[in-house]
KOLVEXSE-980745 format. One record per residue (C-alpha): residue number from 1; z, y, x. Coordinates in steps of 0.2 Angstrom, whole numbers, plus 5000, padded with zeros to 4 digits. Each point is the difference from the previous one (the first is absolute). Layout:
N
atom num: NUM w: Z v: Y u: X
...
//
This chain:
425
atom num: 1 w: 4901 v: 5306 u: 4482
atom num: 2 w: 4994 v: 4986 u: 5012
atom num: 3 w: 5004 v: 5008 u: 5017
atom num: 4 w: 5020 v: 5003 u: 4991
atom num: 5 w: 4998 v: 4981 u: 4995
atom num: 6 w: 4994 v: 5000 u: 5019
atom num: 7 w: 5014 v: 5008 u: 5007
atom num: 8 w: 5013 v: 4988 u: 4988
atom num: 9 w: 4994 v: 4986 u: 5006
atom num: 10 w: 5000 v: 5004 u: 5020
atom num: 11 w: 5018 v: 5007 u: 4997
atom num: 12 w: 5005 v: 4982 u: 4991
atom num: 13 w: 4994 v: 4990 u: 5015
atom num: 14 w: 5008 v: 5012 u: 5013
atom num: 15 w: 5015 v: 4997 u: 4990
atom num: 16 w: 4998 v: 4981 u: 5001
atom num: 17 w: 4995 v: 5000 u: 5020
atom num: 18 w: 4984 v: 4997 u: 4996
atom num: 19 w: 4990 v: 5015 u: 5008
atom num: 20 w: 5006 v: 5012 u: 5012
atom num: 21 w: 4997 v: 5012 u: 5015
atom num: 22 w: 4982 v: 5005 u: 4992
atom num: 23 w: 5002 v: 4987 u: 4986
atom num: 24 w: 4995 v: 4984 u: 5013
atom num: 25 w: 5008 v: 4985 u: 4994
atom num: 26 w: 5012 v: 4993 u: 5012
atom num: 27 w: 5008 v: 4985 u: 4990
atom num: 28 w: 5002 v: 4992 u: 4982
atom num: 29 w: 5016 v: 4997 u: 4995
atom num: 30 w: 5000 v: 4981 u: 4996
atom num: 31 w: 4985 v: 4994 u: 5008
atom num: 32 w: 4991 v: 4997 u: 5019
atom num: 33 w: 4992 v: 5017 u: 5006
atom num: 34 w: 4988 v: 4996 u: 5013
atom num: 35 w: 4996 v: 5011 u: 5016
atom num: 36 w: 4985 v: 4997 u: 5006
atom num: 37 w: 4991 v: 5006 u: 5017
atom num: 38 w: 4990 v: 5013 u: 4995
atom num: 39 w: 5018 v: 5008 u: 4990
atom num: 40 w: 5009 v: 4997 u: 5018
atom num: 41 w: 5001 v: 5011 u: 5018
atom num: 42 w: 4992 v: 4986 u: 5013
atom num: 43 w: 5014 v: 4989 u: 5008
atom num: 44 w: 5009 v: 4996 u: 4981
atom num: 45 w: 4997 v: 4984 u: 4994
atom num: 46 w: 4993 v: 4999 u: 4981
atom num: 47 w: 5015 v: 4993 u: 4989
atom num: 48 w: 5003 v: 4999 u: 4982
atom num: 49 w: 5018 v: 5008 u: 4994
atom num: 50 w: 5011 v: 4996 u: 4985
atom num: 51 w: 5013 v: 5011 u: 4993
atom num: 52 w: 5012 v: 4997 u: 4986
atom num: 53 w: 4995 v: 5005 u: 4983
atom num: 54 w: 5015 v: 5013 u: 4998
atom num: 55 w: 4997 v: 5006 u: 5017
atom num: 56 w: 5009 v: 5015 u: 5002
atom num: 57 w: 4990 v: 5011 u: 5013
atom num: 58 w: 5016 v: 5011 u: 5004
atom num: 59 w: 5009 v: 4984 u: 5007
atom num: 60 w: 4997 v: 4992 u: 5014
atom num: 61 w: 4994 v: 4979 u: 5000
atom num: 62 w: 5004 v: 4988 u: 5012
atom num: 63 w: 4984 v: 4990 u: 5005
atom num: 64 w: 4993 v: 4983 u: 5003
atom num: 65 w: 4986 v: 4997 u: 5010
atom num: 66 w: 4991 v: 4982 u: 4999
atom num: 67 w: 4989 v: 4996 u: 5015
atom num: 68 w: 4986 v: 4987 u: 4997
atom num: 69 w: 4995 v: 4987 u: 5013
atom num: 70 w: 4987 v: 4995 u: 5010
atom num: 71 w: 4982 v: 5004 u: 4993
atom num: 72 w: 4992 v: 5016 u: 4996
atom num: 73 w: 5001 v: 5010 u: 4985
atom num: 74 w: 4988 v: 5013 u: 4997
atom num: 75 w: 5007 v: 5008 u: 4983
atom num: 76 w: 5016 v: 5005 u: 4996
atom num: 77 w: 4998 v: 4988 u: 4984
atom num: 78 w: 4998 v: 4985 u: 5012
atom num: 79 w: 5018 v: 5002 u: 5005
atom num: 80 w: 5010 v: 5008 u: 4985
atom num: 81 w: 5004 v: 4982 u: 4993
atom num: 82 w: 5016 v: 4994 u: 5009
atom num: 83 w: 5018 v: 4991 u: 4997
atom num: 84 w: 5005 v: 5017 u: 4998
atom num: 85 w: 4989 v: 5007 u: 4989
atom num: 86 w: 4999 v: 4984 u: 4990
atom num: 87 w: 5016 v: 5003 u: 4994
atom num: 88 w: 4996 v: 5022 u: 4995
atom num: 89 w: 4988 v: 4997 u: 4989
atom num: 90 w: 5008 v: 4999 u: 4982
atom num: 91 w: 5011 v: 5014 u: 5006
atom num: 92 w: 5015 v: 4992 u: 4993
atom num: 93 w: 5015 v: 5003 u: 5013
atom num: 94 w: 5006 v: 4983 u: 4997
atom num: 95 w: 4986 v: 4990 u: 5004
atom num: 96 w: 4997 v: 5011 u: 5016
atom num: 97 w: 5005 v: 4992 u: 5017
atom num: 98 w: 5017 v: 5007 u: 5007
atom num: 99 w: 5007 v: 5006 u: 4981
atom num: 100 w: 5017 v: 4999 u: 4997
atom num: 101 w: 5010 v: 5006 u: 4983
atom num: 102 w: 5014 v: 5000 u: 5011
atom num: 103 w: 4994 v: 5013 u: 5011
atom num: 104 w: 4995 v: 5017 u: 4991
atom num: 105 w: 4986 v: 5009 u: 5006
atom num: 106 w: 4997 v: 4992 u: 5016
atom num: 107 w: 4987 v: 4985 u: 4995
atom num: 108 w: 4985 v: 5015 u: 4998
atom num: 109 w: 4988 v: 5001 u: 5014
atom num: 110 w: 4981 v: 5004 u: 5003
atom num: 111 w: 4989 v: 4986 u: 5008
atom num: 112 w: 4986 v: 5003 u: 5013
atom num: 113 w: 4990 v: 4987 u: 5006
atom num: 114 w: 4986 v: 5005 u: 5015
atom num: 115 w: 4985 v: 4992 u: 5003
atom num: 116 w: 4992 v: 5000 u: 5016
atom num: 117 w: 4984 v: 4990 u: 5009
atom num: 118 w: 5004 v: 4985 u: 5009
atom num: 119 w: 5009 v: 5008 u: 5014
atom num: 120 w: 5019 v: 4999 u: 5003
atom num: 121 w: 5011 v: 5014 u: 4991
atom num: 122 w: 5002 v: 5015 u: 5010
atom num: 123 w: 5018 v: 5009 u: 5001
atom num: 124 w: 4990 v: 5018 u: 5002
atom num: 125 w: 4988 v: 4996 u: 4987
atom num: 126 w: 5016 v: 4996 u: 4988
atom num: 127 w: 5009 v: 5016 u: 5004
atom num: 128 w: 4987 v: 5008 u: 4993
atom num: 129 w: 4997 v: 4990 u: 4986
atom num: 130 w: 5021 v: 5005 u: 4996
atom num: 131 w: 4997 v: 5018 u: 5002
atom num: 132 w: 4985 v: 4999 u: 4990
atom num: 133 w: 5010 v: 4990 u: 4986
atom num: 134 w: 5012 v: 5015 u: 5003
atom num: 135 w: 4989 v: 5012 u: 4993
atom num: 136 w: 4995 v: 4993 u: 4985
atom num: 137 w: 5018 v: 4992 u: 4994
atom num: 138 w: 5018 v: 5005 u: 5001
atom num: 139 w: 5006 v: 4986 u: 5013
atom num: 140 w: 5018 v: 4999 u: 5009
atom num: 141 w: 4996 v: 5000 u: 5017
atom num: 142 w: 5018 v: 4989 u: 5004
atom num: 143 w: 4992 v: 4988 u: 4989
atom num: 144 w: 4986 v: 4993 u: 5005
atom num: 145 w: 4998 v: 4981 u: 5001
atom num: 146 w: 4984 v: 4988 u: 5007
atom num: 147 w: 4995 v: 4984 u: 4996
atom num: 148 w: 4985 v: 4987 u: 5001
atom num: 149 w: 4993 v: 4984 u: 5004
atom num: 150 w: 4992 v: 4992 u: 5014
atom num: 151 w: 4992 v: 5015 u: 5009
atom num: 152 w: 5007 v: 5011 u: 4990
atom num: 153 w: 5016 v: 4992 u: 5006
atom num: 154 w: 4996 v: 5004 u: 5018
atom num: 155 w: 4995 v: 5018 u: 4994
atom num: 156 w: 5019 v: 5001 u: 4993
atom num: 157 w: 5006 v: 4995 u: 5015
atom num: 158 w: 4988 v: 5014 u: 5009
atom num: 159 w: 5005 v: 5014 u: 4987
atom num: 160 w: 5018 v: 4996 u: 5004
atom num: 161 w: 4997 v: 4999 u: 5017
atom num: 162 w: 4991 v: 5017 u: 4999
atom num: 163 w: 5014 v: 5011 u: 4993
atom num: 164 w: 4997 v: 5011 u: 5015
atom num: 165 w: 4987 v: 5010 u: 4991
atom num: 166 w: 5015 v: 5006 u: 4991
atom num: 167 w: 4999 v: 4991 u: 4983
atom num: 168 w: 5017 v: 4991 u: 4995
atom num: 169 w: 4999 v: 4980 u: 4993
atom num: 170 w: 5014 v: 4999 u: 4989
atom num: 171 w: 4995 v: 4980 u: 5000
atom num: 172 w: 4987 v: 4989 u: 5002
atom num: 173 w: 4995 v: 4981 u: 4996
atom num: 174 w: 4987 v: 4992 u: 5011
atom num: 175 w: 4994 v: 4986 u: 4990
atom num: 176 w: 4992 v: 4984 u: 5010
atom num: 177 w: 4995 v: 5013 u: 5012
atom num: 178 w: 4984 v: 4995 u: 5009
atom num: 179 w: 5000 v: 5004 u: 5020
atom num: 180 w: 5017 v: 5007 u: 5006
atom num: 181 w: 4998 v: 4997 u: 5015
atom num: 182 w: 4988 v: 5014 u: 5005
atom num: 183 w: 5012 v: 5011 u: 4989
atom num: 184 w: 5004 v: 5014 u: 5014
atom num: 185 w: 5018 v: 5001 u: 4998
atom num: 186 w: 5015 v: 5008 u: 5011
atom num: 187 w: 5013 v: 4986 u: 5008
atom num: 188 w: 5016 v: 5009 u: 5003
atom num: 189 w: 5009 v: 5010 u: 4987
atom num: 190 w: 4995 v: 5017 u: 5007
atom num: 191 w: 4981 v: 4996 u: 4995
atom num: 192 w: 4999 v: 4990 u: 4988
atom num: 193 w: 4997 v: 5009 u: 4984
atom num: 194 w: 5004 v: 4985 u: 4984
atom num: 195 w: 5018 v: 5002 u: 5007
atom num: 196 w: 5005 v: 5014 u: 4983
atom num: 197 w: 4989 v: 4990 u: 4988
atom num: 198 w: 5005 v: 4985 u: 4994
atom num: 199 w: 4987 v: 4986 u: 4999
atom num: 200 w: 4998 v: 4984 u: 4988
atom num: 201 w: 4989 v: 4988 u: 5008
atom num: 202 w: 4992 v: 4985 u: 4989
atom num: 203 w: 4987 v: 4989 u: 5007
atom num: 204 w: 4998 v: 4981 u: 4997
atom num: 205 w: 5006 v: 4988 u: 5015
atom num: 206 w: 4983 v: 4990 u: 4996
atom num: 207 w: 4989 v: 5015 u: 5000
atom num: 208 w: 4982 v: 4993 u: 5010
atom num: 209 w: 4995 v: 5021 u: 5001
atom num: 210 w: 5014 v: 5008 u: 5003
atom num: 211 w: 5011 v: 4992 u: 5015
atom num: 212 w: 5019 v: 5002 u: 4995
atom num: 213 w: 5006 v: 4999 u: 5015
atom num: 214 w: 4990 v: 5017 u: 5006
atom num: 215 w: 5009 v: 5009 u: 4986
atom num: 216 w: 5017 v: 4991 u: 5005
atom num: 217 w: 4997 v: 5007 u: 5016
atom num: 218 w: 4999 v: 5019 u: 4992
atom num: 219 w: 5013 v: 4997 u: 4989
atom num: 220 w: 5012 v: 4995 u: 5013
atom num: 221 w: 4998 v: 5015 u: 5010
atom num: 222 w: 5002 v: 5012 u: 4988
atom num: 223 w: 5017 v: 4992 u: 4997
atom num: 224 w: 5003 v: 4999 u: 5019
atom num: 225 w: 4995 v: 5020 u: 5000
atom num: 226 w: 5015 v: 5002 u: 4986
atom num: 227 w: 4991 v: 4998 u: 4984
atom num: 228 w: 5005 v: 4993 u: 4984
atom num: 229 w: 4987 v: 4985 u: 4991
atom num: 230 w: 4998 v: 4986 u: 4991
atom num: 231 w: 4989 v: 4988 u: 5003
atom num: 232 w: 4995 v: 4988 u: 4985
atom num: 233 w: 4990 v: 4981 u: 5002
atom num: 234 w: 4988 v: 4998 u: 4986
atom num: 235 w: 5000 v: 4984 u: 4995
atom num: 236 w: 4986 v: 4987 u: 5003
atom num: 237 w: 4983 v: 5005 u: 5010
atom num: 238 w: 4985 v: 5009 u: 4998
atom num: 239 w: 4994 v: 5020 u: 5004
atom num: 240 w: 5012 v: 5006 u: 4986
atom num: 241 w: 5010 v: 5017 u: 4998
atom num: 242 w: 5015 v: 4993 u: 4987
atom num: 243 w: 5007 v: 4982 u: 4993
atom num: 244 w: 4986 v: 4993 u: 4988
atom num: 245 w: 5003 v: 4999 u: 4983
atom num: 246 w: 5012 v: 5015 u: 4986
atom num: 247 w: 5007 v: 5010 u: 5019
atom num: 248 w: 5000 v: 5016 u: 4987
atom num: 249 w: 5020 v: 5001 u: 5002
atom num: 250 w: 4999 v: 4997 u: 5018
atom num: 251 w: 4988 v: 5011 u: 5001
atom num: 252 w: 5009 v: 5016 u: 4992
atom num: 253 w: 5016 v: 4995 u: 5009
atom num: 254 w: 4990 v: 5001 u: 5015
atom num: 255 w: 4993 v: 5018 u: 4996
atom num: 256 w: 5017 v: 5004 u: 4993
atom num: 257 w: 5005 v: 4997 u: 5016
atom num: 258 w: 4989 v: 5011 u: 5008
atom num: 259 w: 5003 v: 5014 u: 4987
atom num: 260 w: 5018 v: 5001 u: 5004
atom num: 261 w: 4998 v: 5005 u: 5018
atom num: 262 w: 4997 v: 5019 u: 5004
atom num: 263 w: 4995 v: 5007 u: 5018
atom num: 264 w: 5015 v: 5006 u: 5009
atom num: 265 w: 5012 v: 4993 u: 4991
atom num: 266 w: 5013 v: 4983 u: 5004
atom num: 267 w: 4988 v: 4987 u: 4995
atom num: 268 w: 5004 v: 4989 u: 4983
atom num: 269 w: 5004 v: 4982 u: 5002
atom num: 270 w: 4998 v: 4987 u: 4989
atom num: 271 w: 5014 v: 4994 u: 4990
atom num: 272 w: 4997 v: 4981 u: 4989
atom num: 273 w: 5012 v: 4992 u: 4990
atom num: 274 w: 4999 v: 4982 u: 4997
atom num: 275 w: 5009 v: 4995 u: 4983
atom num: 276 w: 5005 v: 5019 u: 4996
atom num: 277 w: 4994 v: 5018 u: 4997
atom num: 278 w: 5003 v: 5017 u: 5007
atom num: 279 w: 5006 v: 5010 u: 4987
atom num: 280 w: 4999 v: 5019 u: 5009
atom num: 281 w: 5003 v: 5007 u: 5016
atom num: 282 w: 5017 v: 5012 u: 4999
atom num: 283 w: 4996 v: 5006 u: 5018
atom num: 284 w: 4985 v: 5003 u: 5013
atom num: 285 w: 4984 v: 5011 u: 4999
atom num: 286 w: 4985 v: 4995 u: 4991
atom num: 287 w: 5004 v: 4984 u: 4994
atom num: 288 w: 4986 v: 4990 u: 4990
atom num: 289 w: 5005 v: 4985 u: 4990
atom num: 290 w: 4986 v: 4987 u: 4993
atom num: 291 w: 4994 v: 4997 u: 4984
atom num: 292 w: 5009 v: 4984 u: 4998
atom num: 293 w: 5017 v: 5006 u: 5009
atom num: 294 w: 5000 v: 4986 u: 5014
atom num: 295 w: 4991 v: 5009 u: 5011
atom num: 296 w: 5002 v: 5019 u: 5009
atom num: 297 w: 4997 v: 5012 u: 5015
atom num: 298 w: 5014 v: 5008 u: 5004
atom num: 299 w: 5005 v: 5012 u: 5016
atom num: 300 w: 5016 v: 4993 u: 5011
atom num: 301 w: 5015 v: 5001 u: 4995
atom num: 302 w: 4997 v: 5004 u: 4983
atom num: 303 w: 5011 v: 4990 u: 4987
atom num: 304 w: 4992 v: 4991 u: 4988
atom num: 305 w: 5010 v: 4991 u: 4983
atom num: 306 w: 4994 v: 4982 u: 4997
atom num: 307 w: 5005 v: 4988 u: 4988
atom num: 308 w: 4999 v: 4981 u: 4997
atom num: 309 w: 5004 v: 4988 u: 4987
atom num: 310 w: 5017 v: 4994 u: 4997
atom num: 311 w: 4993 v: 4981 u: 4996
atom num: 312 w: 4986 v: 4993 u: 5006
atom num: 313 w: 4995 v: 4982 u: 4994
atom num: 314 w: 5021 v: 4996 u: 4996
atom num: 315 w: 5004 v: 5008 u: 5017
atom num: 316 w: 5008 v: 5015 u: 5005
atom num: 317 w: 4997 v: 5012 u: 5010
atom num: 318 w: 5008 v: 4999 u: 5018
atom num: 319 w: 4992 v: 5015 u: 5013
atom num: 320 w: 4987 v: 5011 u: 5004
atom num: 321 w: 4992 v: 4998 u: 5017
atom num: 322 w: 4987 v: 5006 u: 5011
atom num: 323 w: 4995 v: 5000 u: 5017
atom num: 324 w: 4998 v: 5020 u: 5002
atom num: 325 w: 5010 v: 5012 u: 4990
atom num: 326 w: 5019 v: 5003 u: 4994
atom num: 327 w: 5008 v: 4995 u: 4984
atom num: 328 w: 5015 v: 5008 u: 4994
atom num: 329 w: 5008 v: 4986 u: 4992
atom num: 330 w: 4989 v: 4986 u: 5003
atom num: 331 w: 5010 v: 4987 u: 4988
atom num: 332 w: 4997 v: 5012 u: 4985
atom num: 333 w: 4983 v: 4996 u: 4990
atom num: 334 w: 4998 v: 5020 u: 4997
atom num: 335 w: 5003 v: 5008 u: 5014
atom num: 336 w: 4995 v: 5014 u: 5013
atom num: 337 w: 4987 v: 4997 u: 5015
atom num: 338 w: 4996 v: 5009 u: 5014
atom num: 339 w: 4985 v: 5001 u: 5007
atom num: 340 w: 4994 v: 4998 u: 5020
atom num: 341 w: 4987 v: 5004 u: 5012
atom num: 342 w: 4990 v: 4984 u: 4993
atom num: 343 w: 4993 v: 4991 u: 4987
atom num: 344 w: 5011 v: 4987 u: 4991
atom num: 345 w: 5002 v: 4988 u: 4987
atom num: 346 w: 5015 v: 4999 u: 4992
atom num: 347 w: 5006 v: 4983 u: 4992
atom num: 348 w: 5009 v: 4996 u: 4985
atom num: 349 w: 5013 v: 4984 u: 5003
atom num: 350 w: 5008 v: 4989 u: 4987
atom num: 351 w: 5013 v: 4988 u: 5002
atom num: 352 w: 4998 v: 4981 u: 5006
atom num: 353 w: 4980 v: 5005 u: 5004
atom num: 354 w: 4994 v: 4985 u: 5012
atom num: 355 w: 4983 v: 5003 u: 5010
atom num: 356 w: 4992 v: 4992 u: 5012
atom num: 357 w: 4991 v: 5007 u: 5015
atom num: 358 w: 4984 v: 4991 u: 5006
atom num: 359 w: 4992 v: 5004 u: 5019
atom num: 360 w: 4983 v: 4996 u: 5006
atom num: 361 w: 4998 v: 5003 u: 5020
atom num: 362 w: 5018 v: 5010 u: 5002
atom num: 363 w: 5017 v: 4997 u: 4999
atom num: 364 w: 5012 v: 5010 u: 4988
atom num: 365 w: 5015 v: 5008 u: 5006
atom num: 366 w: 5012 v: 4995 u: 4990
atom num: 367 w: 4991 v: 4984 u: 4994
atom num: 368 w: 5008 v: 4999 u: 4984
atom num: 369 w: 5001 v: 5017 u: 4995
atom num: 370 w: 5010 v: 5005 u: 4982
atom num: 371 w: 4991 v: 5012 u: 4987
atom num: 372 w: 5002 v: 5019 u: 5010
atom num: 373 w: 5002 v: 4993 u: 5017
atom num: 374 w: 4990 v: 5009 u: 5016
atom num: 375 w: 4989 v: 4988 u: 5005
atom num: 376 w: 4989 v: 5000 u: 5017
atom num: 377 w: 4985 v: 4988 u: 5001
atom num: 378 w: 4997 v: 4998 u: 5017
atom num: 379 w: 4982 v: 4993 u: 5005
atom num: 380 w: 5001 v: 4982 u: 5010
atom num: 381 w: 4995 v: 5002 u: 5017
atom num: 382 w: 4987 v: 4986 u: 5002
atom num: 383 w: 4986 v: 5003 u: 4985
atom num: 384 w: 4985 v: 4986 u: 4998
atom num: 385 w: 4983 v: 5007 u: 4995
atom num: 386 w: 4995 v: 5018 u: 5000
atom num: 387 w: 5012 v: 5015 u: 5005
atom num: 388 w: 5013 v: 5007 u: 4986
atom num: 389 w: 4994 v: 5014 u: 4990
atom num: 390 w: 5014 v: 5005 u: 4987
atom num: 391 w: 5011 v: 4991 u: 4988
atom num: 392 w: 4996 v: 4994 u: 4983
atom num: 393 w: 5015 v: 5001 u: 4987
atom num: 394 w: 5002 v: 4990 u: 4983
atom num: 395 w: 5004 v: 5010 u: 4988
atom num: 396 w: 4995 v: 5014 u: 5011
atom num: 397 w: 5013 v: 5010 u: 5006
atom num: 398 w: 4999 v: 5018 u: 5010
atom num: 399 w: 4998 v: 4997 u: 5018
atom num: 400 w: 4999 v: 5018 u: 5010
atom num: 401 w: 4988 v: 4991 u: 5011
atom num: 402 w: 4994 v: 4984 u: 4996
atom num: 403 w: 4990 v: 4999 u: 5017
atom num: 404 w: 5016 v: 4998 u: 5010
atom num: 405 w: 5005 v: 4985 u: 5007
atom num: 406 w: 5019 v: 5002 u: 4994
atom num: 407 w: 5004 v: 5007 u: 4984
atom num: 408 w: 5015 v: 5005 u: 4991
atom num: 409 w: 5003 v: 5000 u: 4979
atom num: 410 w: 5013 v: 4999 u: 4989
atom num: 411 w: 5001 v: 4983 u: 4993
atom num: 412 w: 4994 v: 5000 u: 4980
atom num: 413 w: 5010 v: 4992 u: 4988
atom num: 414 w: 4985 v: 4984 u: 4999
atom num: 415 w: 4992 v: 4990 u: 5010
atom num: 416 w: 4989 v: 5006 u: 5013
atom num: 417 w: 4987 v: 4995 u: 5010
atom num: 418 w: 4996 v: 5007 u: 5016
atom num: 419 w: 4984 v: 4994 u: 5010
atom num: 420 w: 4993 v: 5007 u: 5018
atom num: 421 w: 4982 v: 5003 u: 4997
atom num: 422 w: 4986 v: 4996 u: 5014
atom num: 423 w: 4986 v: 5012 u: 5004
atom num: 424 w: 4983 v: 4996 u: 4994
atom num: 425 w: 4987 v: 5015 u: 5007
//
């Protein structure tokens, strides 16, 4: 009787994924499985993983690996708790960062986070931490995404550098990434190996540790090389890896975003509407809308169906505009957008809307610029005090790449502000 209560028991948790090849447990469902040295082949670093609780083992996961900074870490358990896996551990889909109820099936992913000693993180030593992970879960190879903050920023800018040990970044997010410039990293197209995975930098201007510029520097050549990116100025100062205060929407978008890109495919852009929604896309592969419909990662030319309010504040609606894209019938509140090789925001404008734009250390071109106008801010030529770092915008507004000394928007429908920032480290 107990060894057929015996064999019940072992054939429940095999069902469930919780023992298998010899009955060795390989994950929980729901909770951080820790790996640690003496369960690993030397050269894998220790990690903790998370899978779903309805993980299915017949299908295969994306994954999302969190790279600590600077500091040692013994234990797996020293490095499990994260802003990824902060966001796992009710195993409620929509509390988890990068969720979306308007994207089916595609917000479920496990999460792996390394520790290592205080060294840097080691390309090699990460392939075999992926090939390990392999074995013990069902992961999609064309979707694997990095990310981490300080020097496990660098060490996301080293994985993705490292791609030619034949794994495949589908995406990867370097978060005030510590010490870019000894990152080794190929300078022409043909060698440079971020150029198929695109890449979301954050770091804050006023960051004492991590020097933006290094990062800047990086950044710039994987878009020189004929990469896609984004590159995001945290506000204020300090060592800090995302805005301070409630960044739990910014941060699934920001995860959503990384989700929606697969290895080998066209990359997905960003779409944002300001004073409307995006009510489905009709054309394009893979297209993943937001939680709140105003945001979205979608393939080029892929049509999208937005829609605005008829009145907004006793004013009717006049156009749709944007500075990247196509609209079909621009003077039509719903109508059909198409998307281009970039990310864009796409304005709602109503009738008799007067703004006014504001320059600090630039000139505006035009000066006076009406709600969905093409502006370009131009920096003066003669700057007092330190050298220029990047541009300051309130309300912010998306500039590809705030570092750049002239930068080009479409004009919001309220007043802006627009201020050159000086370098301070």
């Amino acid at each position: 009787m107990k060894l057929l209560k015996k064999f019940f028991l072992t054939s429940s948790l095999i069902a469930c994924g919780l023992l298998n090849n010899g009955f060795s447990k390989d994950y929980i469902p729901g909770e951080q499985f820790e790996y640690k040295s003496k369960d690993l082949p030397k050269g894998v670093y220790q990690y903790s993983v998370w899978v779903p609780k309805n993980y299915d083992p017949k299908k295969e996961y994306p994954v999302v690996f969190y790279l600590h900074g600077g500091g040692g870490r013994k234990f797996p358990s020293y490095g499990k708790r994260n802003i990824i896996s902060n966001r796992l551990v009710d195993n409620q889909n929509w509390t988890s960062a990068g969720y979306s109820g308007n994207a089916h099936g595609l917000h479920q992913y496990i999460h792996v986070a390394p520790v290592k000693e205080i060294y840097e993180w080691e390309a090699k030593k990460f392939n075999a931490l992926l090939k390990h992970v392999s074995s013990k879960v069902n992961i999609n190879e064309n979707r694997v995404y990095v990310t981490g903050f300080s020097m496990g920023g660098q060490g996301t800018w080293i994985v993705g550098c490292g791609s030619k040990l034949g794994y495949k970044i589908a995406a990867m997010m370097p978060l005030g990434a510590w010490g870019c410039e000894w990152v080794n990293h190929g300078t022409t197209p043909e060698t440079c190996m971020t150029t198929k995975t695109p890449v979301w930098v954050l770091h804050c201007p006023y960051d004492e540790i991590s020097i933006i510029s290094d990062q800047i520097d990086l950044f710039k050549n994987h878009l020189d090389c004929g990469g896609y990116g984004r590159f995001t100025m945290i506000p204020g100062e300090g060592h800090i890896q995302r805005p301070r205060g409630n960044d739990d929407e910014g941060l699934s978008m920001r995860v959503a975003w990384m989700l929606s890109q697969t290895y080998g495919t066209p990359h997905n852009y960003m779409i944002q509407t300001k004073g409307g929604v995006i009510l489905e896309a009709i054309e394009g592969e893979r297209p993943f809308i937001g939680d709140s419909s105003t945001y979205g990662f979608f393939e080029p030319k892929t049509k999208i169906n937005i829609s605005a309010a008829e009145m907004k504040d006793g004013k009717r609606f006049l156009k749709w505009a944007s500075l990247k894209g196509k609209f079909e019938d621009p003077n039509s509140r719903r109508t059909t957008y198409i998307t281009d090789n970039d990310d864009s925001e796409l304005f709602a404008i109503y009738e008799n809307e007067n703004v006014k734009l504001s320059v600090v250390g630039g000139k505006a071109k035009p000066k006076n610029p009406k709600p969905g106008d093409t502006v370009t801010i131009t920096l003066n030529k003669k700057q007092k005090g330190k050298p220029f770092l990047f541009w300051q915008s309130d309300p912010p507004i998306e500039l590809t790449q705030p570092y750049d000394r002239t930068v080009q928007f479409c004009m919001p429908p309220n007043d802006l502000k627009i201020i050159a920032k000086p370098k301070k480290y």
